[in-house]
C-alpha positions as CSV (number, residue, x, y, z in Angstrom):
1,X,81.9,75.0,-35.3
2,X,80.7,79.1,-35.1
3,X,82.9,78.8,-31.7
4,X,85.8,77.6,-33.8
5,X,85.1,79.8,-36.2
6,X,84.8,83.5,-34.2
7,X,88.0,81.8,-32.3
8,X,90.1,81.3,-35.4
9,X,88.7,84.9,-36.9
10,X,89.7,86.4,-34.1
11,X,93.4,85.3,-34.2
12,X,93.7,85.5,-38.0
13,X,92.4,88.9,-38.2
14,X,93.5,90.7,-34.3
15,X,96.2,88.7,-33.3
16,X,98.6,88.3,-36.4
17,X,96.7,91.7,-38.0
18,X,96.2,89.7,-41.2
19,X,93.0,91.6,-42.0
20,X,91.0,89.8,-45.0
21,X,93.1,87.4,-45.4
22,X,92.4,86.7,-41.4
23,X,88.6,86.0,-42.7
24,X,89.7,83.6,-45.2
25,X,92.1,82.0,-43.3
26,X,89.6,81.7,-40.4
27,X,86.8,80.2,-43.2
28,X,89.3,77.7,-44.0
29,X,90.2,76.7,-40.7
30,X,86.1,76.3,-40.2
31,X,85.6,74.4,-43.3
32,X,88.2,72.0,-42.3
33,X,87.5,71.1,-38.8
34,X,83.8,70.4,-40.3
35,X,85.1,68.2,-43.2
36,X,87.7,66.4,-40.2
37,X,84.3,66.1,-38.3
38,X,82.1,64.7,-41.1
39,X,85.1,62.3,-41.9
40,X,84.8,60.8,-39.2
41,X,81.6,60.5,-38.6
42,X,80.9,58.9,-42.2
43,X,84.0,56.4,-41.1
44,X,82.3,55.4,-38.0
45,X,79.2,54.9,-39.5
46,X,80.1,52.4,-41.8
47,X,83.0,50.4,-40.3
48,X,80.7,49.9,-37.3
49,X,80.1,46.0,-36.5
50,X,77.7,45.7,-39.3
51,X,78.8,41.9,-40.2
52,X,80.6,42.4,-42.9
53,X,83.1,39.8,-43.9
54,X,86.9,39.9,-43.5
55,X,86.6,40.7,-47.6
56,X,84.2,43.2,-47.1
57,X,85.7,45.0,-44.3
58,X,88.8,44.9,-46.0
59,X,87.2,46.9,-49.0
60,X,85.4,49.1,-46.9
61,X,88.5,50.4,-45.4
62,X,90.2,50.8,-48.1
63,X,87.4,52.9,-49.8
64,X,87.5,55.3,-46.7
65,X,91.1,55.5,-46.2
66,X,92.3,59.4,-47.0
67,X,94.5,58.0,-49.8
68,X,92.3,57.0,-51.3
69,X,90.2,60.1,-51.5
70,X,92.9,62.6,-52.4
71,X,93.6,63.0,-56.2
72,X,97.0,61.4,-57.0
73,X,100.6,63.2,-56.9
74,X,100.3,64.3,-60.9
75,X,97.1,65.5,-60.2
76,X,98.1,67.7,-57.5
77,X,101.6,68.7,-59.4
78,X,99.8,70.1,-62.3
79,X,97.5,72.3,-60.0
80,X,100.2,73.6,-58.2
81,X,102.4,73.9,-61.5
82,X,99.5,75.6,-63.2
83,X,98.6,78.0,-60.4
84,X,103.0,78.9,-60.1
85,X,102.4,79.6,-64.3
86,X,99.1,82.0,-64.0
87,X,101.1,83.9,-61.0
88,X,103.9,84.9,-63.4
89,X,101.7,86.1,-65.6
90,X,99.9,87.7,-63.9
91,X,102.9,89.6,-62.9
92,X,105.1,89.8,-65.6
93,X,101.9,89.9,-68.8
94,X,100.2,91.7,-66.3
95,X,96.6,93.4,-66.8
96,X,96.9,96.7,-68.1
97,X,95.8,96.6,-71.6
98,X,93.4,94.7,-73.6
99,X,96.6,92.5,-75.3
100,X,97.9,92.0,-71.9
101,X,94.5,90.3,-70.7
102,X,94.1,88.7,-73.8
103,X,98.1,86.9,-73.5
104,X,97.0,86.3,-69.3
105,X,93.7,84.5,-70.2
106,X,95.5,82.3,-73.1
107,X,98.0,81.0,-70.3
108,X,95.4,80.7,-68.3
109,X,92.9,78.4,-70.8
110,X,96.2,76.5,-71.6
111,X,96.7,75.8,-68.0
112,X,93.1,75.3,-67.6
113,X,93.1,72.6,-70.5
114,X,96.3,71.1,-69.4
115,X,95.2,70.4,-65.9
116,X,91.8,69.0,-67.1
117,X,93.9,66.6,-69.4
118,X,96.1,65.3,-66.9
119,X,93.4,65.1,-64.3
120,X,91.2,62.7,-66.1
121,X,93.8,60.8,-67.2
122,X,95.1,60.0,-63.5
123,X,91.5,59.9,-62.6
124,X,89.4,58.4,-65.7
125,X,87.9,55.2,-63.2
126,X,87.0,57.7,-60.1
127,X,85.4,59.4,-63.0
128,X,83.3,56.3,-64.7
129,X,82.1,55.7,-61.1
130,X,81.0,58.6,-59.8
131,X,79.0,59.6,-63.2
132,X,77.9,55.7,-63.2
133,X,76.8,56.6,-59.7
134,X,74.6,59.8,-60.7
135,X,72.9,57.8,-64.1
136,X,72.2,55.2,-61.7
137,X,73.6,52.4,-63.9
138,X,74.6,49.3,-61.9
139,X,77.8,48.7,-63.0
140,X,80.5,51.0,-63.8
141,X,81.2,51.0,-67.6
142,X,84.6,51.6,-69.1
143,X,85.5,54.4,-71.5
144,X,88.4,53.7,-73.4
């Protein structure tokens, strides 16, 4: 990975000239061929011939499939949608005076809000498991 890493830096930042945005783009190329790495790994591990049944093998692989892990579409869509908003604020509000900060941070606490909203509605059962998960309870409870 540091191979990877001084490799990638030294494109982003000497070959294209892209400077500090060369170091960032070179972090996020590491952190990506680490999470690709683990990925796999974690898949192996547990879809190795462990005797699972056909029903359990099936669930298994649908757990670990990527679709399953990405957030959905909407999700997504409202991040993007919400990061396009707090742009043009940015530069048309702008940052110069205190009413101007005030007017860019209400956008962005609307967006904030509105992303948060939308997010656990498309992902309220991810949710219920993973904080059923940390409590330790054994079954996932539903919060309607």
């Amino acid at each position: 990975f540091s191979a990877g890493f001084v490799g990638s830096g030294v494109i982003f930042m000497k070959v294209f000239s892209a400077g500090a945005f060369g170091l960032i783009a070179a972090n996020a190329f590491n952190l990506s061929t680490r999470i690709t790495w683990s990925w796999n790994f974690i898949k192996n591990y547990f879809l190795k011939n462990r005797n699972y049944s056909q029903n359990e093998l099936k669930e298994l692989r649908r757990m670990l499939s990527l679709s399953n892990l990405l957030p959905r579409s909407l999700v997504l869509i409202s991040f993007f949608l919400s990061w396009v908003i707090t742009f043009w604020s940015n530069e048309y509000i702008g940052w110069a005076t205190m009413d101007a900060k005030l007017k860019h941070a209400g956008v962005g606490c609307f967006c904030a809000i509105i992303v948060a909203s939308i997010t656990y509605q498309q992902e309220r059962i991810f949710i219920q498991d993973v904080t059923s998960l940390i409590r330790g309870d054994s079954q996932s409870k539903k919060l309607d």
